[in-house]
C-alpha positions in Angstrom: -54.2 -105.8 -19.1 -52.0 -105.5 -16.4 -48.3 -105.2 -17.9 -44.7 -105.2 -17.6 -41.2 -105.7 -19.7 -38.5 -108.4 -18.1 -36.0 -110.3 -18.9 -36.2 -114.0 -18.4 -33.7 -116.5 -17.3 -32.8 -119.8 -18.5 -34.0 -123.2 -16.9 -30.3 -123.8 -15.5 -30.4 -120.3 -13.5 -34.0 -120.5 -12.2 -32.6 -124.0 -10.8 -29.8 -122.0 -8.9 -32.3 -119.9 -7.8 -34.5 -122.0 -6.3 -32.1 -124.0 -4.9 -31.0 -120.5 -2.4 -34.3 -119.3 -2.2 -35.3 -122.7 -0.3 -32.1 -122.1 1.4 -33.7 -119.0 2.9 -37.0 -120.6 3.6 -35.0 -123.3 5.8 -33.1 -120.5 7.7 -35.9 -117.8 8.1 -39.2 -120.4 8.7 -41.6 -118.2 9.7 -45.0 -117.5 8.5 -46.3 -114.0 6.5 -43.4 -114.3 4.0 -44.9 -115.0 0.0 -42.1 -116.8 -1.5 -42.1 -116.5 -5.7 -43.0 -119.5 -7.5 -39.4 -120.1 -9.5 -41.3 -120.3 -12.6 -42.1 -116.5 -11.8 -38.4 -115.7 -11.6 -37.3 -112.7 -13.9 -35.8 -109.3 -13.5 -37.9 -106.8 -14.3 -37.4 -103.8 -17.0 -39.9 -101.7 -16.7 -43.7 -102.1 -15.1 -46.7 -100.5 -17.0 -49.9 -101.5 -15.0 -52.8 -101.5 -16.0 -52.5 -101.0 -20.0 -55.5 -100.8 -22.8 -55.0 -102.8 -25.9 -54.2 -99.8 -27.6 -51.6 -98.7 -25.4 -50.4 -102.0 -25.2 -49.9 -101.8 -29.1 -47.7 -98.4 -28.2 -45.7 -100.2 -25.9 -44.6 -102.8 -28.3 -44.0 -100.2 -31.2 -41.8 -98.7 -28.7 -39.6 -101.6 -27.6 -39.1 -102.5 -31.8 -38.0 -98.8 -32.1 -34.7 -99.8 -29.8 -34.2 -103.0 -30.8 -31.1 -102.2 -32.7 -29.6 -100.0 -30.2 -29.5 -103.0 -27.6 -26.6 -105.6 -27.6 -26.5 -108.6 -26.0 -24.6 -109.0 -22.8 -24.1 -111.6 -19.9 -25.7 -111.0 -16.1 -24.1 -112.5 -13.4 -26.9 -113.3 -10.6 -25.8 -112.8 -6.9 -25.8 -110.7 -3.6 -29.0 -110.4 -1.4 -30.8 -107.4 -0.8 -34.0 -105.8 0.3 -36.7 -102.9 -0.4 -37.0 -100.5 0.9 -33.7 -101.7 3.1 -31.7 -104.1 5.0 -33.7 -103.6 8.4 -37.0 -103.0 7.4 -37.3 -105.7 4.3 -40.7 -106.0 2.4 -39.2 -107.6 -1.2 -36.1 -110.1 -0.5 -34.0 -110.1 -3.6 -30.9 -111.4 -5.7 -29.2 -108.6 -8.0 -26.7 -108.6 -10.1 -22.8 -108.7 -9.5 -21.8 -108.5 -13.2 -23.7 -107.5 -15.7 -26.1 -104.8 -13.4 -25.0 -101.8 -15.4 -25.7 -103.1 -19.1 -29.3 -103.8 -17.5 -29.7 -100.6 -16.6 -28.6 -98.7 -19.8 -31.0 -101.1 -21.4 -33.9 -100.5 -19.1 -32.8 -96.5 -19.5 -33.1 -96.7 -22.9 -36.6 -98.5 -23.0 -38.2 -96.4 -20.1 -36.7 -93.0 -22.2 -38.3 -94.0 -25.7 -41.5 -95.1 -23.7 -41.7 -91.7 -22.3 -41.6 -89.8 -25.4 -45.0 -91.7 -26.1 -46.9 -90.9 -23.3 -45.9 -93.4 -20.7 -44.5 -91.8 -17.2 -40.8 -92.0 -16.8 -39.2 -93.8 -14.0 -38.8 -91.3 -10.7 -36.1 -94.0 -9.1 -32.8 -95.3 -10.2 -32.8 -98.7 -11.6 -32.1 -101.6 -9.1 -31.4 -104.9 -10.8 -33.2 -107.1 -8.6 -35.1 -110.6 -8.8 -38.0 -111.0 -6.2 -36.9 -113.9 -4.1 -40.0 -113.0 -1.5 -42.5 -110.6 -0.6 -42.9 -109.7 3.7 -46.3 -110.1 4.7 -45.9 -109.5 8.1 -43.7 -108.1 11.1 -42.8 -111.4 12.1 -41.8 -112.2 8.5 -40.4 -108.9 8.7 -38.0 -109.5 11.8 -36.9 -112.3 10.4 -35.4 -111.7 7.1 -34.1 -108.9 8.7 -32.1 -110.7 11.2 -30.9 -113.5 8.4 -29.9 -110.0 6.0 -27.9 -109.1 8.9 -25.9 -112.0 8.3 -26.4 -114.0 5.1 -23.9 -113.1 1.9 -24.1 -114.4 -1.4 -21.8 -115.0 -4.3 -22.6 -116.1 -7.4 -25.4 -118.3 -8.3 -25.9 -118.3 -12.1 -24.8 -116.5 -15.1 -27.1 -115.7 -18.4 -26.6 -114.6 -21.4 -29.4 -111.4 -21.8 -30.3 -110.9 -25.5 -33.8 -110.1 -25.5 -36.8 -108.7 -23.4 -40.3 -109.8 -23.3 -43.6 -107.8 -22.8 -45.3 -110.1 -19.8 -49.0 -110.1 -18.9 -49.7 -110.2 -15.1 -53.4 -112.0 -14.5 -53.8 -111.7 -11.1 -55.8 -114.4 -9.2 -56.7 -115.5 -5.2 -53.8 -118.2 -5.2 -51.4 -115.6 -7.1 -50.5 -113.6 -10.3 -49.9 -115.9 -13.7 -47.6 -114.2 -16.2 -48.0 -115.1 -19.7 -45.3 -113.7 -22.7 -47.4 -111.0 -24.9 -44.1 -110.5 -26.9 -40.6 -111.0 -27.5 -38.0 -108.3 -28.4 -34.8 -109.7 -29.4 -31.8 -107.7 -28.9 -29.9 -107.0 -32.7 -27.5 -103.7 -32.0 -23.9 -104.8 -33.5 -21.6 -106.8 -30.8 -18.8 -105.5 -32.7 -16.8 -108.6 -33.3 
């Protein structure tokens, strides 16, 4: 099985979403660019890959063991950037204006715990980022980089992040179908 841990957004913020991603695909219109199907929208936490049932079954035992260290917290979607960068794009993405750093402690804490049983650690710093598009080609390529040059966002949604989910990724010719293997609700103490 072919796994990762997100966080999913609500039906109001995928609209926003979709709503600027076909903003870009008006302004860039060019071939070799895979836009995400805004039912695929989510952030994700931490990618396993290919995973045994067994492992799987690890995986889930870890993300219940932090369950009550994680609080919920709001995210405030906006900004576009790019991977590797700016110039050479090959993932288009929305972060995070608000809200980025609480994502990140979370995703620390789950990539940590999953790392004291057996799965490898992150090597990178977390990026909060939602994949917007995927460049295919140096055409697609030239093009996003020319609209990054110039296109800013503000804010297009805010969400209220209280849980992950454990996806599964079946990959197939017309694209990958995720499917929610679990949910892990957030339950630390908010304090008030």
């Amino acid at each position: 099985m072919r796994l990762f841990f997100a966080v999913l957004l609500p039906d109001d913020a995928i609209e926003a979403l979709k709503r600027a991603q076909e903003e870009l695909q008006t302004t860039i219109n060019e071939g070799g660019i895979s836009w995400v199907r805004p039912h695929q929208f989510h952030y994700t936490v931490k990618f396993l890959g290919e995973t045994t049932p067994a492992r799987a079954r690890i995986a889930i035992e870890a993300a219940e063991a932090i369950q009550e260290d994680l609080v919920p917290f709001r995210v405030t979607l906006g900004g576009l950037g790019a991977f590797p960068n700016r110039e050479r794009p090959s993932v288009v993405w929305v972060g995070a204006t608000e809200g980025g750093e609480e994502l990140a402690r979370s995703a620390q804490l789950l990539d940590d715990r999953l790392g004291q049983v057996g799965f490898s650690k992150e090597k990178r710093a977390f990026t909060a980022h939602l994949t917007l598009a995927r460049i295919k080609t140096y055409a697609g390529e030239v093009a996003a980089a020319r609209l990054l040059k110039t296109a800013h966002w503000g804010d297009l949604a805010r969400v209220q992040v209280d849980r992950f989910v454990l996806m599964r990724s079946t990959l197939h010719p017309t694209g990958a179908e995720y499917t929610v293997v679990d949910e892990f609700p957030f339950r630390g103490d908010t304090g008030g």
